[in-house]
N, C-alpha and C positions, 0 to 999 in steps of 0.2 A: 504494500500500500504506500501513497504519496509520505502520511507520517513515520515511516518508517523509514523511507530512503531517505527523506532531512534528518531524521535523528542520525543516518551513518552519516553524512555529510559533516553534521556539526561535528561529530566525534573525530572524521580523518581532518576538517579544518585545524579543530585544538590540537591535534598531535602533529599536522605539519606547524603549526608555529611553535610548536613547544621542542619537538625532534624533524628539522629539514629532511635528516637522512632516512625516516623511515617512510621508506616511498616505494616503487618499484625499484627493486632491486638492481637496475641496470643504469637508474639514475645515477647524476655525476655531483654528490655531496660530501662532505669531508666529514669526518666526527661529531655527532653529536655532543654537545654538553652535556654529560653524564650527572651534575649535580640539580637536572630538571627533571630526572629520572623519578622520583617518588613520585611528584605530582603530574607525570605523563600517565605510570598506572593509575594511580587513584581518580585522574579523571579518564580516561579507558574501562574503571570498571564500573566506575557510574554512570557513563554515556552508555557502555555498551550493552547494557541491560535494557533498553529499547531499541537494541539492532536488531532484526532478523534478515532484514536484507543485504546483498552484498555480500557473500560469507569469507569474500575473499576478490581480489581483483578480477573483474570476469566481464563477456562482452556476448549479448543475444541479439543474432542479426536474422532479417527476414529477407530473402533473398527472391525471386523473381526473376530469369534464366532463360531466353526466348531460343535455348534448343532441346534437346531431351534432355534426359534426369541420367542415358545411357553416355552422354557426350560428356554431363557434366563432372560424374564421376570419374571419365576417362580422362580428361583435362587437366583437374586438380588433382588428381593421384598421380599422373605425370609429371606438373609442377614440384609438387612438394620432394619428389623424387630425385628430380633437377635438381631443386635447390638444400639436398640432402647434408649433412653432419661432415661431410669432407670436405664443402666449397669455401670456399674463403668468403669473410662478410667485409666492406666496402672499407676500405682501409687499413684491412688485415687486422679488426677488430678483435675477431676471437683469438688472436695473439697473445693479446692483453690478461687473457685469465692466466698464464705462466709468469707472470710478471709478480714483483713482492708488490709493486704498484698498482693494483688492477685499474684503477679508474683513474682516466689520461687521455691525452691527444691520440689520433689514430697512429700507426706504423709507418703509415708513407700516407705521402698528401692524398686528400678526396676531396670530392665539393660533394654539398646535397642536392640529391637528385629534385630537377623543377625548379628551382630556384640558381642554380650554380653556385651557391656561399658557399666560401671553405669549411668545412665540418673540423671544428678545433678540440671537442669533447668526443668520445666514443659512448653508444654506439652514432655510428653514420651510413644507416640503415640497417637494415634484417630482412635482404631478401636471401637468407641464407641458415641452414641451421634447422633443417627440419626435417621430421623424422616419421615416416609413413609407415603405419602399422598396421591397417586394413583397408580393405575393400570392399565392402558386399552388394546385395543388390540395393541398398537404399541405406547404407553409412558411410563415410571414409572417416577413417581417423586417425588422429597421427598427433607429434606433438610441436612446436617448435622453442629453443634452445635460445635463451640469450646469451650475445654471442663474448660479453666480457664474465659475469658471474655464472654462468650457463646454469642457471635456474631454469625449470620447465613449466611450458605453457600447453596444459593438455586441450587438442582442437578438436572440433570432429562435425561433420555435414550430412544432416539427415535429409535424404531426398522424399520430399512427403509427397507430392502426387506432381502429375505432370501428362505431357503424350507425346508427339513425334517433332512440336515445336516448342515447347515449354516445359519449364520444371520449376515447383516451388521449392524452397532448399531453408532448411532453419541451420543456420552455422554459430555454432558455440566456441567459444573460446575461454578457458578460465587460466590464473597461474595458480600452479603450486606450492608458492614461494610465499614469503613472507611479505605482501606489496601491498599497501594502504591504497597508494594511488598509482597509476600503471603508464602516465602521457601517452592514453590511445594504442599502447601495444596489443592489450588482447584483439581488439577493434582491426589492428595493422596486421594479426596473422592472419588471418582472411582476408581483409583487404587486397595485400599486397599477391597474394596466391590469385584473388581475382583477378586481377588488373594483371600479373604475370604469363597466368592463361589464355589472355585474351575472353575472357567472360566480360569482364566489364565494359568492354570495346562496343561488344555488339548493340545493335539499335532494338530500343526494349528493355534493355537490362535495368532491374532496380533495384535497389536494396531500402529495407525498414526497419528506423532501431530507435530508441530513446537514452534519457539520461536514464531511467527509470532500471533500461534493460542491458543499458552499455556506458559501462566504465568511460566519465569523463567525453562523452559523445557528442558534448556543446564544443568539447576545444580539436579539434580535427584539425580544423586548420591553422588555429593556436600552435600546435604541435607539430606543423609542417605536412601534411597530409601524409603522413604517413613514408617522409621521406627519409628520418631521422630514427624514429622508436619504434 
């Protein structure tokens, strides 16, 4: 319900002013002050006793697909394939997880994609790091890996009905990790698989989602569309 998702709202507002770094995990924040620590739990357990929603960083998209549900499966199981656990992410980003420094400038120059600004923080993008672990007649799922903490992000695409030119598709994204707020990542692992496969391209294509049902889904383009996280 509406009072519910304000009540997590207020709750990750107070703990991002109170702890910056507890965010999505792939964000680029330095130590928090540890002597704010009492009073981040104590209001954590008091806010969070009217949380039921958001049980964790997570993103429900309504997708709409003007070919089959047989194409669309083929596609994004292809992508995700592609852009599998051995590719390198955009500045040799997943580099950085060997490093005593993790969170840093990328490895060699990059710019972000659409924009062409130099990317000086990692990550500088995620179309990379993903991990396909079925296919049936009407799920794919799989997960994808951020690419400096390599925290996981479990995905997965239910094909609900559809026929020879259309498929309706509910794509989930949640993290596993420990992330209050996510800049649009879970939103960005589908995303970016769409727009990868050429799904988004085609004439037709929609997608439907809210704050309500996706993580931070007023800031998109706050966040770079998805060029960045």
């Amino acid at each position: 319900s509406l009072p519910t998702v304000q009540a997590y709202h207020n709750l990750v507002n107070t703990i991002r002013a109170l702890c910056p770094v507890c965010l999505h995990p792939d964000s680029s924040h330095t130590t928090p002050d540890m002597s704010r620590l009492p009073a981040l739990l104590l209001i954590s357990s008091y806010l969070g006793r009217e949380v039921t929603a958001y049980p964790g960083a997570l993103c429900d998209v309504t997708y709409q697909i003007p070919v089959s549900c047989g194409e669309v499966a083929d596609r994004i199981t292809k992508q995700m394939k592609l852009w599998d656990n051995t590719t390198s992410c955009a500045g040799n980003c997943e580099q950085r997880f060997f490093l005593d420094e993790q969170r840093g400038p990328p490895l060699v120059p990059v710019t972000l994609e659409g924009t062409g600004e130099s990317c000086t923080k990692c990550p500088c993008g995620q179309k990379c790091m993903y991990v396909h672990t079925e296919t049936t007649e009407n799920i794919i799922r799989g997960n994808h890996i951020t690419p400096v903490i390599r925290y996981v992000d479990d995905i997965s695409f239910e094909l609900l009905s559809g026929d020879e030119s259309s498929c309706l598709v509910k794509g989930y994204s949640f993290s596993t990790g420990p992330a209050w707020y996510d800049f649009t990542t879970n939103y960005c692992n589908m995303r970016n698989l769409m727009v990868g496969s050429g799904l988004a391209e085609l004439e037709g294509y929609k997608e439907e989602s809210s704050t309500d049902l996706c993580m931070q889904f007023d800031k998109i383009k706050a966040f770079g569309n998805c060029n960045k996280y």
